[in-house]
C-alpha positions in Angstrom: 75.8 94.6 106.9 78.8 96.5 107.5 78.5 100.3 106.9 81.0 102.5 106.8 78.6 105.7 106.3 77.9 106.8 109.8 74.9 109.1 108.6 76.2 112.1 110.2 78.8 113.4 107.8 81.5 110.9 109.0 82.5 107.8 108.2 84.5 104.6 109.7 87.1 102.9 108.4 87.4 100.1 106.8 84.9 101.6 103.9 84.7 97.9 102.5 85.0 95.3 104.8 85.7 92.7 102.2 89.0 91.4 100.4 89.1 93.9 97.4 92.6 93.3 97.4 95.4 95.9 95.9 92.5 98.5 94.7 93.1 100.8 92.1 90.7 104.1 92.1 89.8 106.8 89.4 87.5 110.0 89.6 85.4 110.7 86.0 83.4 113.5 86.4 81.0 113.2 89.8 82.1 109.3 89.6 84.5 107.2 91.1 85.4 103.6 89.7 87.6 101.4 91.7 89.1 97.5 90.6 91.0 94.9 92.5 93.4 92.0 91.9 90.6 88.9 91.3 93.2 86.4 90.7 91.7 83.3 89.4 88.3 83.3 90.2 85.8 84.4 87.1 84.4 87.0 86.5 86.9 88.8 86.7 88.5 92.8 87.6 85.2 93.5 89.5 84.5 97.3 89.0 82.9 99.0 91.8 81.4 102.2 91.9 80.7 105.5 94.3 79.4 108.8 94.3 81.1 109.6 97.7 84.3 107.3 97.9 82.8 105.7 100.9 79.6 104.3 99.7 80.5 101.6 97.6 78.3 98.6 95.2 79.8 96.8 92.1 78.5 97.2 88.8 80.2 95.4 86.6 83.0 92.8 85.7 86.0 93.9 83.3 87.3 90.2 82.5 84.5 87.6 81.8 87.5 85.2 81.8 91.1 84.2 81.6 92.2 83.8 78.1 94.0 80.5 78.6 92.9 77.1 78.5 94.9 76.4 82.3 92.1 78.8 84.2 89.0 76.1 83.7 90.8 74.5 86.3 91.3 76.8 89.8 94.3 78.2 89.2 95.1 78.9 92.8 97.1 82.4 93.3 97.5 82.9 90.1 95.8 85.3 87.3 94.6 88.7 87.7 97.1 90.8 89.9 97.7 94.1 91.2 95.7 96.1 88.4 95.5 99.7 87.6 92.7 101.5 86.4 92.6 104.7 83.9 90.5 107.1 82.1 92.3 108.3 78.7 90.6 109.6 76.0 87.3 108.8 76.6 87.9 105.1 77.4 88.4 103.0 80.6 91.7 100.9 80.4 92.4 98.4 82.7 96.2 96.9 83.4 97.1 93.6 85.3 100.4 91.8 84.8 99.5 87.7 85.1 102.7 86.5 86.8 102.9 83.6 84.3 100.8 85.0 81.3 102.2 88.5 81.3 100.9 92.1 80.7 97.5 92.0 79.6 94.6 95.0 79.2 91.2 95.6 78.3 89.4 98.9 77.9 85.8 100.3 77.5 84.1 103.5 76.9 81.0 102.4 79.2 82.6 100.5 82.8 78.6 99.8 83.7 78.7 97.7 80.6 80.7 95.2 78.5 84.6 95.3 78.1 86.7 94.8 75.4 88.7 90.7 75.0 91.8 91.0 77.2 95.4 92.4 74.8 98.4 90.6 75.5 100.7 93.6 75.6 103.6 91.4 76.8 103.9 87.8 77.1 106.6 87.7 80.3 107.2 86.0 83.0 107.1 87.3 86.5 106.5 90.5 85.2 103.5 92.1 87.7 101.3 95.1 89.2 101.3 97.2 86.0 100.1 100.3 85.4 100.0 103.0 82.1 101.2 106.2 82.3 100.1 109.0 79.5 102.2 112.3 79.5 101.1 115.2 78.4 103.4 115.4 75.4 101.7 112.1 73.6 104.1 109.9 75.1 103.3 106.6 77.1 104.6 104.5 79.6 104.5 101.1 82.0 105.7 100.7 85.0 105.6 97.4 86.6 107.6 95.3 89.7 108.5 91.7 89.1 107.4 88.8 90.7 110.5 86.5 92.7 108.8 83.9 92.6 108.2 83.3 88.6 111.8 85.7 87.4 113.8 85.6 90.6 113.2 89.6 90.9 111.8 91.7 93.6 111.8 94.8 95.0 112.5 96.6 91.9 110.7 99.0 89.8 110.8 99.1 85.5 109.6 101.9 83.2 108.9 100.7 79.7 107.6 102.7 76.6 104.3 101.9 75.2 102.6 102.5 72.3 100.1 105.2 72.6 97.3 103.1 71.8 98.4 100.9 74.9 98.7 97.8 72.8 102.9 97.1 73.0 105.5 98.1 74.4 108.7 100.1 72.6 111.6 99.1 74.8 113.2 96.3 77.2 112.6 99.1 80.1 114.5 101.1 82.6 115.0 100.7 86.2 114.1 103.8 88.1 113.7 102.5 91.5 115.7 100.3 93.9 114.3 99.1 96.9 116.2 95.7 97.5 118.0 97.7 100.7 115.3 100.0 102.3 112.3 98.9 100.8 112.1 95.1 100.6 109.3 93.9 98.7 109.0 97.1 96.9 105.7 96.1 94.3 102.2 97.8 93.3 103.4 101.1 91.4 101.2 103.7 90.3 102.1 106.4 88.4 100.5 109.7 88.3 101.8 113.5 87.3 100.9 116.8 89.5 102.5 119.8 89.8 105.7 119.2 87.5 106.6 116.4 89.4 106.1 112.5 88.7 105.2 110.5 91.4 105.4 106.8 92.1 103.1 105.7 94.6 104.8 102.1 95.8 104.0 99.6 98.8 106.6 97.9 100.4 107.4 95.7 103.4 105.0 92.9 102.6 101.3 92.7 103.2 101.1 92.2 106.6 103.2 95.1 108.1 104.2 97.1 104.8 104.3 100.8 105.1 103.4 103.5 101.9 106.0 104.5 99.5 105.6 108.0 97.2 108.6 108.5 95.1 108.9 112.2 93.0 111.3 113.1 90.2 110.7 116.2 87.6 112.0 113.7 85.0 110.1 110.4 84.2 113.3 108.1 84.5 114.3 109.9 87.9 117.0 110.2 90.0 113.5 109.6 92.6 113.3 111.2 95.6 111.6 108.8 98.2 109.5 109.2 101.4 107.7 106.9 103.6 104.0 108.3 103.9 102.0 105.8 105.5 102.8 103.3 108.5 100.8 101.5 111.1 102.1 103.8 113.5 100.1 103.5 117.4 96.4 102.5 115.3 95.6 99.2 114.9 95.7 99.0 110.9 98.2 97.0 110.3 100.2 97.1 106.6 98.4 100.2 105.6 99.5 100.2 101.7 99.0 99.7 98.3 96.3 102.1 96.4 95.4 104.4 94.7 94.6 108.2 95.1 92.3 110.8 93.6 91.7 114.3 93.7 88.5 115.9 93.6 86.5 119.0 92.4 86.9 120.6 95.9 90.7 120.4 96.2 90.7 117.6 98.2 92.7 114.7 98.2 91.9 111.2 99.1 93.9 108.1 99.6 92.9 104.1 99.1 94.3 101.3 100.5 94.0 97.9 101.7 95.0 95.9 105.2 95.4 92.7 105.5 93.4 90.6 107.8 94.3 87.3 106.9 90.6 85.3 106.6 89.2 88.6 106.3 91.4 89.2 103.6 92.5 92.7 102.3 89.9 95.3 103.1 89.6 98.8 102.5 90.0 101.9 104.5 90.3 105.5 103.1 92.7 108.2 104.2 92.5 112.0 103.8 95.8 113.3 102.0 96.9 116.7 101.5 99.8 118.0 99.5 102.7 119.9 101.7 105.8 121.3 99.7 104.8 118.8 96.5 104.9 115.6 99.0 101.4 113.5 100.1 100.6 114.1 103.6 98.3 111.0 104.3 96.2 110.0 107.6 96.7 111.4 110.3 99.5 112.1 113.1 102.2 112.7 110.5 105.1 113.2 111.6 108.1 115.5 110.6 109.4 113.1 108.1 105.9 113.2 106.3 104.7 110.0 107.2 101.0 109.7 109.1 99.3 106.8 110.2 95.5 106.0 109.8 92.2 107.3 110.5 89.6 105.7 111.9 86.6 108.1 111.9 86.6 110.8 109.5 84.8 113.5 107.8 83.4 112.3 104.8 84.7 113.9 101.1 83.3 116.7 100.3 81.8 116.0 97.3 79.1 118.8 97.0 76.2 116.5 98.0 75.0 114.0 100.1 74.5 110.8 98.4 72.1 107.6 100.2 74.3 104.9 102.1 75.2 101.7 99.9 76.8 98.9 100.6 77.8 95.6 98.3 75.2 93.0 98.1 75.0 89.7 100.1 72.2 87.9 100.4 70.1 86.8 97.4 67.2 85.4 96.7 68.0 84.4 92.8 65.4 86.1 91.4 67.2 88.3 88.9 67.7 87.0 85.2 71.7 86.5 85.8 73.4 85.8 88.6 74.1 88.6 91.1 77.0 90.5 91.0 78.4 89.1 94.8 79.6 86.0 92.8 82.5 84.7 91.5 83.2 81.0 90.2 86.3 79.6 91.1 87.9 79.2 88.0 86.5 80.3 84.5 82.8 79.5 84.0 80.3 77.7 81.5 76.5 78.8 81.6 75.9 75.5 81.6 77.1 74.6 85.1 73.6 76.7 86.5 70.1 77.8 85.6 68.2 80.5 87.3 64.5 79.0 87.3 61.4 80.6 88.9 62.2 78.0 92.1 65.8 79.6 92.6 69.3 78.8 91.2 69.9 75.2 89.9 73.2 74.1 90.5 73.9 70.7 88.3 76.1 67.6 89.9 77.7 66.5 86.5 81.5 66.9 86.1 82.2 69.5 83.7 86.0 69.3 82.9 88.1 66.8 84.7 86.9 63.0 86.0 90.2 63.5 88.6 88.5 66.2 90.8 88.0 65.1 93.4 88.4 67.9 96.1 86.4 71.4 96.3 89.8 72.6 96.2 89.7 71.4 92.7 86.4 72.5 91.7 85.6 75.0 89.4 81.9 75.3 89.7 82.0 76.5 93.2 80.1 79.2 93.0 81.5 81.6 96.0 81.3 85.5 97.3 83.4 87.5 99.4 83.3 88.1 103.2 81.9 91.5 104.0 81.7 91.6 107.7 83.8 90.3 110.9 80.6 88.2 112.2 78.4 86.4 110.4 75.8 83.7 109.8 75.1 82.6 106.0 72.2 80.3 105.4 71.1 78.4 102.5 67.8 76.4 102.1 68.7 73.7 99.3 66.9 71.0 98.1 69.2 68.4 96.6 67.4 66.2 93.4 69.8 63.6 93.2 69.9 61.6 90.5 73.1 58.7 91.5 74.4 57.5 94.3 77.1 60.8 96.0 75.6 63.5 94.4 75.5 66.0 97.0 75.4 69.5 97.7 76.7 72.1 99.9 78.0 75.2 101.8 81.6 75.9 101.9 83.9 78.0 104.1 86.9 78.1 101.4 90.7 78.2 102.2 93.9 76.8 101.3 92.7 75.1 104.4 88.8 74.9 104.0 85.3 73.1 105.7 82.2 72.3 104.3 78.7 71.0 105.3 76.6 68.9 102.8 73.8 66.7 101.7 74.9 63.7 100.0 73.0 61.2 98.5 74.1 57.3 99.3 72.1 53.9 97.9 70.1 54.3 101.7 69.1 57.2 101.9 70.6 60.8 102.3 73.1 61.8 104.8 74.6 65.5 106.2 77.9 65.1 106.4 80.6 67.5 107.8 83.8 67.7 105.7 87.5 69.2 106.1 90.3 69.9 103.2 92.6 71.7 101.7 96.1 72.2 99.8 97.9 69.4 100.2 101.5 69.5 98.8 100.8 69.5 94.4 97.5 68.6 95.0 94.7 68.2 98.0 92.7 66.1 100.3 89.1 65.4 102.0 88.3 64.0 105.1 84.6 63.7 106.4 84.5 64.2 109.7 80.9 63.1 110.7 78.3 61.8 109.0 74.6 61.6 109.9 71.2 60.3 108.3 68.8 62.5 107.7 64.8 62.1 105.9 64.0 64.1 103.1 65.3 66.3 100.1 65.8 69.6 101.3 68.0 71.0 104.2 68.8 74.3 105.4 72.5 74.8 106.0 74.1 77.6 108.2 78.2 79.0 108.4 79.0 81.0 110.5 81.8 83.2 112.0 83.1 85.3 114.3 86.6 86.4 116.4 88.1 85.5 119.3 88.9 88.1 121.7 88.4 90.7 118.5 91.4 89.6 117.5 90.3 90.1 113.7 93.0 88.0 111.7 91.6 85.0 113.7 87.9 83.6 111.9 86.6 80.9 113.8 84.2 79.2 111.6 81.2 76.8 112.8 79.0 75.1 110.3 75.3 73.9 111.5 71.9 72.3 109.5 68.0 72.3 110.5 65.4 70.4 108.7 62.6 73.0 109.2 64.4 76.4 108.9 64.2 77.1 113.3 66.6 74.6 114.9 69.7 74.9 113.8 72.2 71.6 115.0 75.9 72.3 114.9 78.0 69.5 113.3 81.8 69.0 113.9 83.8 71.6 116.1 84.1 75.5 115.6 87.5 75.6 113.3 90.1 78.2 112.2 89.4 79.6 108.7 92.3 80.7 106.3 92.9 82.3 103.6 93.6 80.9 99.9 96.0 82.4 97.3 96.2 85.7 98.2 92.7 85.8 98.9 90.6 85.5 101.8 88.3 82.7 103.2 85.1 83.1 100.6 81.5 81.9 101.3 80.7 78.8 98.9 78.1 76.5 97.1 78.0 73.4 95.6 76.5 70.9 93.2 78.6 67.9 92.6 79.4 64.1 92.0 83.0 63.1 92.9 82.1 59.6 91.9 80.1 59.8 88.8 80.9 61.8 86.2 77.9 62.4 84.2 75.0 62.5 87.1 71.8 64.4 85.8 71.4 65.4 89.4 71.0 68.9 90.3 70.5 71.2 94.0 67.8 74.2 93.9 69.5 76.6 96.0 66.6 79.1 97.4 68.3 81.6 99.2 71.1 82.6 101.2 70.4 85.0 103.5 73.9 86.6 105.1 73.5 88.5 107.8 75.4 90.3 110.8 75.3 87.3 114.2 
């Protein structure tokens, strides 16, 4: 696995090397809880939890599932977006704007447990990357950017009133920043208050080679004064931006952010930050304008003590009495579609919502986890109990452009086939590329990738199968993997019939065992 602890009191960037994208981060006490933009794939708002704000595990989901109808199907790049996390009176509030839902919360007063049902604070359109703001004088606020592509608005940042139960807004808003000239792209605000001064910490310049934003006023609806605190600079970390930051008992100050690495999706790194004339001096290397660039090795936080290295789990052996927290379904989720039995997870083949799926781009039982390291190989041992003619089962390496390896089931016999799809103008396609007969029920399948050159934004992706577990046989050629919407390439499995629609078949999925190639 990658670990970012190096055991010595340092650490490496990035702390997460999966595709927590647009985190949000909060210090309660001696623990830090950090979210991330999930987008359509349930559950939902994964919360993740540290000691150290380097060693990192989830522990719970804030969103079971979208509240609308629309999200049993995938709902590709759309959904949960750019959220913000708070403590305020002894609850846990969560903010995400859905870019064609609108603002929406939940809240807790235990984020290892259940959540609350998701509030529509606003239905909107295009309205995005909200976050709550409560003042010290009983007033509260939300300050969100807008989506282009849903209002035709960008690069602009609104302050609304709110209701200091968090539950509605007061007012149509207030623009308080402007960043349609300088800052293109200008999105992801958080708001926080120190030292007289509100700040507005703001990404712009886009994903891939964005720079960090802070924005100070002494009054809530500016005039803003504006700096650039965070750019690529001479490291390699390209786009560092959009986070959160937190302070701790020691004085320090610490800063979290993603960087985009397209397959890899948008990992985290962690930045010392310290506070020079009331302005956020962040990585390192800054220069007289205030602006640094990141770290790569670092002294860890002090945080008083030393805590034991964790990292987010992988493999599984299904086991446990739900599924583990590494997975995610693809678009909202029945119990029904799985059973964890005492011979490992049953996956069933049946359609569950639509006789027109025909793609795993369509597919909303496909069960998937993150990428959490640069090289890879995930196996599977699955035995397939077929029960009509194309129930199959599989092992996916998902994308808008995406290839999978599976068993299928034809009137002769059963076959390992080797398949490519993807997004394909309104809709999507499958081709199977080879196709191969093979004797018995149960397979062991293998993805795996790596980087050319360690040129990181390119995944080259190679999928294999043994019948005995020890010799592995590649099928089709090594292939590019890409991302999806807005998310990077995910590890998947599979139960289905794109021919039958109520097939009592089923695939007993073992294990997968993910480990570093």
């Amino acid at each position: 696995m990658w670990t970012a602890d190096l055991g010595n009191g340092q650490y490496k960037n990035p702390i997460v090397y999966a595709d927590y994208s647009d985190p949000d981060v909060i210090r309660v006490g001696e623990d830090f809880f950090m979210t991330a933009s999930s987008f359509n794939f349930s559950p939902g708002l994964p919360i993740l939890h540290s000691k150290d704000l380097v060693n990192w595990k989830v522990v719970s989901y804030a969103l079971d599932r979208m509240p609308f109808k629309e999200y049993n199907l995938p709902q590709h790049g759309k959904g949960v977006w750019a959220p913000a996390l708070r403590y305020h009176n002894g609850e846990f509030y969560i903010y995400f704007g859905a870019p064609d839902e609108g603002v929406m919360m939940v809240k807790t007063k235990d984020p290892f447990g259940t959540w609350e049902a998701p509030v529509l604070v606003k239905e909107a359109n295009g309205w995005i990357d909200t976050c709550p703001f409560w003042d010290e004088d009983g007033n509260a606020y939300l300050i969100h950017a807008f989506a282009n592509s849903r209002c035709g608005i960008k690069s602009i940042l609104h302050i609304n009133k709110m209701a200091p139960d968090g539950k509605s807004l007061l007012d149509e808003g207030t623009m308080v920043v402007d960043g349609r000239i300088n800052n293109p792209t200008l999105e992801g605000p958080k708001m926080y208050k120190r030292n007289g001064y509100y700040y507005i910490f703001a990404p712009a310049g886009g994903v891939e080679k964005g720079w960090q934003m802070v924005y100070r006023s002494k009054n809530i609806y500016g005039p803003y004064e504006e700096r650039i605190t965070l750019a690529q600079g001479n490291s390699p970390v390209n786009g560092p931006h959009q986070g959160g930051y937190v302070e701790l008992e020691s004085g320090e100050s610490w800063f979290i952010h993603f960087q985009d690495l397209e397959p890899y999706g948008r990992i985290l790194h962690l930045q010392p930050m310290e506070w020079v004339d009331d302005w956020p001096h962040m990585g390192q290397n800054v220069n007289e304008a205030g602006c640094g660039e990141p770290v790569l090795i670092h002294q860890k936080p002090n945080v008083g003590k030393t805590y034991p290295i964790i990292v987010p789990a992988t493999s599984d052996d299904f086991k446990g009495k739900e599924l583990g927290l590494q997975w995610q379904w693809q678009a909202n989720y029945d119990k029904d579609w799985y059973r964890l039995e005492k011979e490992g997870l049953k996956l069933r083949t049946k359609k569950f919502v639509s006789s027109d799926i025909s793609t795993l781009y369509e597919l909303p039982n496909l069960l998937t986890q993150m990428i959490q390291m640069p090289v890879f190989n995930a196996t599977v041992k699955v035995t397939l109990s077929a029960a009509s003619k194309k129930d199959q089962c599989g092992l996916a390496l998902t994308g808008k452009s995406y290839h999978y390896i599976s068993l299928i089931h034809e009137e002769d016999g059963n076959y390992v086939q080797f398949v490519e799809g993807g997004e394909q103008g309104k809709g999507s396609f499958e081709r199977v590329k080879i196709k191969r007969k093979v004797e018995g029920d149960t397979i062991y399948l293998r993805a795996h990738m790596h980087n050319e050159s360690n040129v990181l934004e390119d995944g080259i992706g190679q999928l294999s199968y043994s019948l005995d577990g020890v010799h592995f046989e590649e099928l089709g050629l090594p292939f590019y993997t890409y991302p999806g919407g807005w998310v990077g390439t995910k590890i998947g499995i599979f139960a289905t019939n794109f021919v039958q629609n109520n097939s009592m078949g089923y695939a007993t999925f073992e294990y997968i065992d993910i480990e570093e190639a």
